[in-house]
C-alpha angles and dihedrals in degrees: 000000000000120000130215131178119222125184130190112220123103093010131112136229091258101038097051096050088047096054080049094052097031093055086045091240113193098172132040113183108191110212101173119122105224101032090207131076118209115242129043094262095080100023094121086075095056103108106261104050090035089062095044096057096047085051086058092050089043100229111127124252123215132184111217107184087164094077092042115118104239120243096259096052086047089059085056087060091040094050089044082049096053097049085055090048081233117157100224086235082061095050111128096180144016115250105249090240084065096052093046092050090045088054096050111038096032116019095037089056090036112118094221084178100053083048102057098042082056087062099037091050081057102049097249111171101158122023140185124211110206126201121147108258120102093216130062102213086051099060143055092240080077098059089052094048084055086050096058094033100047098036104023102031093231115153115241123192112187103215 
């Protein structure tokens, strides 16, 4: 199995679903919370269309609530955020009080084996995993890419 990273924003229609196509994605595992974005611009992510579409382009579609920061761990990024004056859509990078508590409360508990036999059962050979942010660094979806690469050598390409 080979892993990528995708985020939404900036971004448009065509050019998520064609990072998705492109890249021969077979497998996209959403670990966001909430599975809808506020506004229309980004309205082909919410839940429903988002797993329509991906019906139409083959390629499986997972929800993975397990690796979501809980609400409580996303207010520590959104109080770190507001003492930089940062929009959460201009974040670069996590606050390191984020990633410890991530790591801690989500990917600690986490059942990295259960999670790959599911995979495996369906076939998956290259799989996205999908949060919001448009940059990795600034979003959960990159602590779990170093997880899998650094302790299950798992290669991990951030699209």
């Amino acid at each position: 199995m080979e892993f990528f990273t995708i985020g939404v924003y900036n971004s448009t229609e065509k050019e998520f679903f064609e990072k998705l196509t492109q890249n021969n994605i077979d497998t996209f595992c959403d670990i966001r919370q909430r599975r809808g974005v506020r506004g229309a611009k980004y309205s082909f992510v919410n839940s429903n269309r988002l797993q329509e579409r991906l019906n139409d382009l083959e390629i499986k579609y997972g929800y993975i609530p397990d690796l979501s920061p809980t609400t409580e761990i996303r207010e520590l990024q959104k109080e770190i955020d507001e003492e930089k004056g940062e929009l959460k859509r201009e974040r670069q990078k996590l606050g390191k009080i984020f990633v410890i508590e991530y790591k801690n409360r989500i990917l600690k508990n986490f059942d990295f084996e259960k999670f790959f036999e599911s995979l495996d059962q369906i076939g998956a050979s290259r799989i996205a995993l999908f949060c919001v942010e448009e940059h990795p660094e600034a979003c959960h979806r990159s602590i779990v890419a170093d997880r899998l690469m650094n302790i299950f050598n798992y290669k991990t390409t951030h699209l």
